[in-house]
Backbone as a ProteinNet text record, in pm:
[ID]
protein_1_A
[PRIMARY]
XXXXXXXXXXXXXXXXXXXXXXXXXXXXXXXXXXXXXXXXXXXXXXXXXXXXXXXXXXXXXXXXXXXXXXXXXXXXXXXXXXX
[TERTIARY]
-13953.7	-13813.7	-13806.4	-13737.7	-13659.2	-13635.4	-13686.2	-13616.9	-13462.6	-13347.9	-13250.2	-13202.5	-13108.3	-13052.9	-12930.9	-12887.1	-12750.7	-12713.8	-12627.5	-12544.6	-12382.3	-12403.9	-12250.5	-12225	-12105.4	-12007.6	-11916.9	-11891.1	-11809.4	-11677.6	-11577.1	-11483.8	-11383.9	-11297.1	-11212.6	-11178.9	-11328.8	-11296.3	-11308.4	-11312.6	-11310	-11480.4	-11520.6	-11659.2	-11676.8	-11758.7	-11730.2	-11909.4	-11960.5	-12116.1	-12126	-12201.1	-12299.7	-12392.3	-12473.4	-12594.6	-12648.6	-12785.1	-12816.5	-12955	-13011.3	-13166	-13181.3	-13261.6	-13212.8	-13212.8	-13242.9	-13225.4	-13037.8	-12991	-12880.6	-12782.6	-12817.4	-12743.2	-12750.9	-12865.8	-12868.7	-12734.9	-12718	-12629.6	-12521.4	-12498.7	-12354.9	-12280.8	-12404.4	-12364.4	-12412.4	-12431.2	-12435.1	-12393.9	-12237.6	-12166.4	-12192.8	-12193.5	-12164.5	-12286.4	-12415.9	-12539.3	-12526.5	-12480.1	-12452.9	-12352.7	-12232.6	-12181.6	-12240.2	-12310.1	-12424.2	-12504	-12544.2	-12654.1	-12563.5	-12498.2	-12390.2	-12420.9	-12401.1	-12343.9	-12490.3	-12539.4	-12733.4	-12768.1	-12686.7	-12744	-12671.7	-12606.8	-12515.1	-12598.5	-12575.4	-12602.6	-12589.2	-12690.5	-12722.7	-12696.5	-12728.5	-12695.7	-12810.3	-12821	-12951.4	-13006.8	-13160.1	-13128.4	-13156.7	-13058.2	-13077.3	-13154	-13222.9	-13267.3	-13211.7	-13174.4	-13095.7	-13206.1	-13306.6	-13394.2	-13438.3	-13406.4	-13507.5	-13536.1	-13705.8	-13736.1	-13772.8	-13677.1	-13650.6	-13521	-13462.6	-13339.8	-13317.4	-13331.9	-13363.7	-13357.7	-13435.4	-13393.8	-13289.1	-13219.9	-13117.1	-12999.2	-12994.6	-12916.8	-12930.4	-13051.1	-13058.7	-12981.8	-12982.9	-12981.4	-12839.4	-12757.4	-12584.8	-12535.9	-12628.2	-12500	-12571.5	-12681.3	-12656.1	-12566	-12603	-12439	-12320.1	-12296.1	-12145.8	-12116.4	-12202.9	-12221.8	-12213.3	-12285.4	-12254.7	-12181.2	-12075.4	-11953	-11850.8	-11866.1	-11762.8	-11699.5	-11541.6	-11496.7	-11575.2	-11550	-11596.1	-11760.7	-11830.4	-11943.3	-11931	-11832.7	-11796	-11793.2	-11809.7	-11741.1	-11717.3	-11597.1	-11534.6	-11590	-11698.5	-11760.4	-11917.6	-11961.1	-12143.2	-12149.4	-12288.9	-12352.4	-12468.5	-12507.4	-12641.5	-12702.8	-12815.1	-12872.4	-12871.7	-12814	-12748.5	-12938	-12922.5	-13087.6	-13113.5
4561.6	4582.4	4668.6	4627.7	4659.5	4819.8	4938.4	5099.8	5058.9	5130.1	5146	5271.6	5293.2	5400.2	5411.5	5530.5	5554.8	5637.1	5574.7	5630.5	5706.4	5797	5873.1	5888.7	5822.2	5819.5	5876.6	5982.2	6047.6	6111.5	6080.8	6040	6149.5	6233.9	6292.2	6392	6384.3	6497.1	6398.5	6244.3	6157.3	6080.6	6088.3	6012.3	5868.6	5790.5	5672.5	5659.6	5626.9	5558.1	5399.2	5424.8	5268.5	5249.7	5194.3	5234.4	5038.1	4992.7	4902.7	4908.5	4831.2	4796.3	4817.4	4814.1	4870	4761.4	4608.4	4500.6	4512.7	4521.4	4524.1	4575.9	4734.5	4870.8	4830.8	4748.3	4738.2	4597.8	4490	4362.5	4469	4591.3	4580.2	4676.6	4745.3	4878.8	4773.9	4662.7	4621.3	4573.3	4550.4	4626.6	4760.7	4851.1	4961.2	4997.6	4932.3	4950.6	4893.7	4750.3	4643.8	4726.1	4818.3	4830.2	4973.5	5070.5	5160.1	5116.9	4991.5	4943	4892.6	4825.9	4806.4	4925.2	5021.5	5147.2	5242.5	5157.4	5249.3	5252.5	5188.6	5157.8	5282.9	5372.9	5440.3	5563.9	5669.3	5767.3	5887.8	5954.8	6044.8	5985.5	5790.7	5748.7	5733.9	5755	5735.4	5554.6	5524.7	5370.9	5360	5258.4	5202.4	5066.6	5147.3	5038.8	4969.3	4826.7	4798.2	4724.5	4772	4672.6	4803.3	4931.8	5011.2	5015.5	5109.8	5016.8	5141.5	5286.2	5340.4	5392.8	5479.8	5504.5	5616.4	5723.5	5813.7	5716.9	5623.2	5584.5	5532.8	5414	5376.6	5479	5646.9	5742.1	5759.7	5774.8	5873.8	5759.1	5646.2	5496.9	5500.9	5509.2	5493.8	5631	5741.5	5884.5	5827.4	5815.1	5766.8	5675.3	5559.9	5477.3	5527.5	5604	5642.6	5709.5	5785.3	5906.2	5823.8	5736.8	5665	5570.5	5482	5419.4	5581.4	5695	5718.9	5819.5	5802.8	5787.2	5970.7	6057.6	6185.7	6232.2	6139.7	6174	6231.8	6271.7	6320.8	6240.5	6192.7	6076.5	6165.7	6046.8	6103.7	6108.5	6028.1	5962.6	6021.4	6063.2	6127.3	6044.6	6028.6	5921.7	6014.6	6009.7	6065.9	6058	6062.5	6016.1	6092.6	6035.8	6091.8	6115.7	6232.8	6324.2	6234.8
9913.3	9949	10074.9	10138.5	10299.6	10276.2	10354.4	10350.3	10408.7	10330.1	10366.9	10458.5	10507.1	10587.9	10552.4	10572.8	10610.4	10732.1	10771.9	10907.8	10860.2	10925.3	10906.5	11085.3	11100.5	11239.4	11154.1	11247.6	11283.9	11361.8	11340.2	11478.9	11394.2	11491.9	11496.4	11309.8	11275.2	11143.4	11047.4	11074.2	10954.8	10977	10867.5	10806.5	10760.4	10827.6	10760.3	10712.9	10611.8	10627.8	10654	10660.5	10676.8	10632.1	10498.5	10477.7	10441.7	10495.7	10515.6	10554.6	10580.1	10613.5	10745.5	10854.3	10992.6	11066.8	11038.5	11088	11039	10962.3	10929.1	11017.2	11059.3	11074.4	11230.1	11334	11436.6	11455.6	11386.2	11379.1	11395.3	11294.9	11259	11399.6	11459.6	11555.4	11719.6	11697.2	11811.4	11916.7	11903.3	12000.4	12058.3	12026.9	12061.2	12135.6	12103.8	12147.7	12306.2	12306.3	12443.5	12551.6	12527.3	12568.6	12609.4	12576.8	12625.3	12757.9	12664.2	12780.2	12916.7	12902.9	13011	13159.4	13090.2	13179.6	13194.3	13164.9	13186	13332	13380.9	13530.2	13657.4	13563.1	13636	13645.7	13742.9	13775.3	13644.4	13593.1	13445.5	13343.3	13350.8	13183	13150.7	13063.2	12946.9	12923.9	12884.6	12906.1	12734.1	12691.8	12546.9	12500.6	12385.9	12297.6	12256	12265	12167	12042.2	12046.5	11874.7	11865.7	11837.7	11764.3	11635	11628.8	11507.2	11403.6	11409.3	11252.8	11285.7	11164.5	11158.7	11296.7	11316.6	11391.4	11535.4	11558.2	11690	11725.6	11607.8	11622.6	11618.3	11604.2	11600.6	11702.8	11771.7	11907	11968.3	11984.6	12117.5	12060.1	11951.6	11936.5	12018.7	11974.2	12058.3	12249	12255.3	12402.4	12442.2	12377.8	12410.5	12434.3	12308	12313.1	12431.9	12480.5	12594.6	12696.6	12722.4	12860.6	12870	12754	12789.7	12826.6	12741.5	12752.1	12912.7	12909.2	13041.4	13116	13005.5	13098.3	13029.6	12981.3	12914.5	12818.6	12749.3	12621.8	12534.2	12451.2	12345.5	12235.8	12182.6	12036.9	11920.7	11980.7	11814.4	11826.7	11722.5	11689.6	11569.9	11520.8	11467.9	11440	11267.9	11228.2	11109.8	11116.1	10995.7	10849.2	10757.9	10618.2	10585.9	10506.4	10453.8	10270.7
[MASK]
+++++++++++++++++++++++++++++++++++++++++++++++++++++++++++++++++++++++++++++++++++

């Protein structure tokens, strides 16, 4: 059997999980991964994975994303791995 994960995003004080296999957790966050990568090409963005292959990377490669779509490098949203 497949290790599961859970993800807790985080946006504005409210929690949502996600918990799934990491072939799963990468389908379901992959938007958010594409649209990272998008903006990798810009001056201090980070470059994303989009197939990483444990939970921990797919955390680190979503808060980079978020960081480099967002408009002042801040983003609203953090993403991390439930213990």
């Amino acid at each position: 059997m497949a290790k599961e994960f859970t993800i807790i995003k985080e946006r504005r004080g409210t929690e949502t999980e996600v918990t799934g296999t990491i072939g799963y957790l990468i389908d379901y966050f992959r938007y958010t991964l594409e649209v990272g990568q998008s903006w990798e090409h810009e001056k201090g963005n980070s470059k994303i994975n989009t197939n990483p292959k444990s939970g921990e990377a797919l955390v680190k490669n979503l808060n980079n994303a978020k960081r480099n779509s967002a408009a002042n490098g801040n983003p609203a949203e953090y993403f991390r791995l439930k213990n």
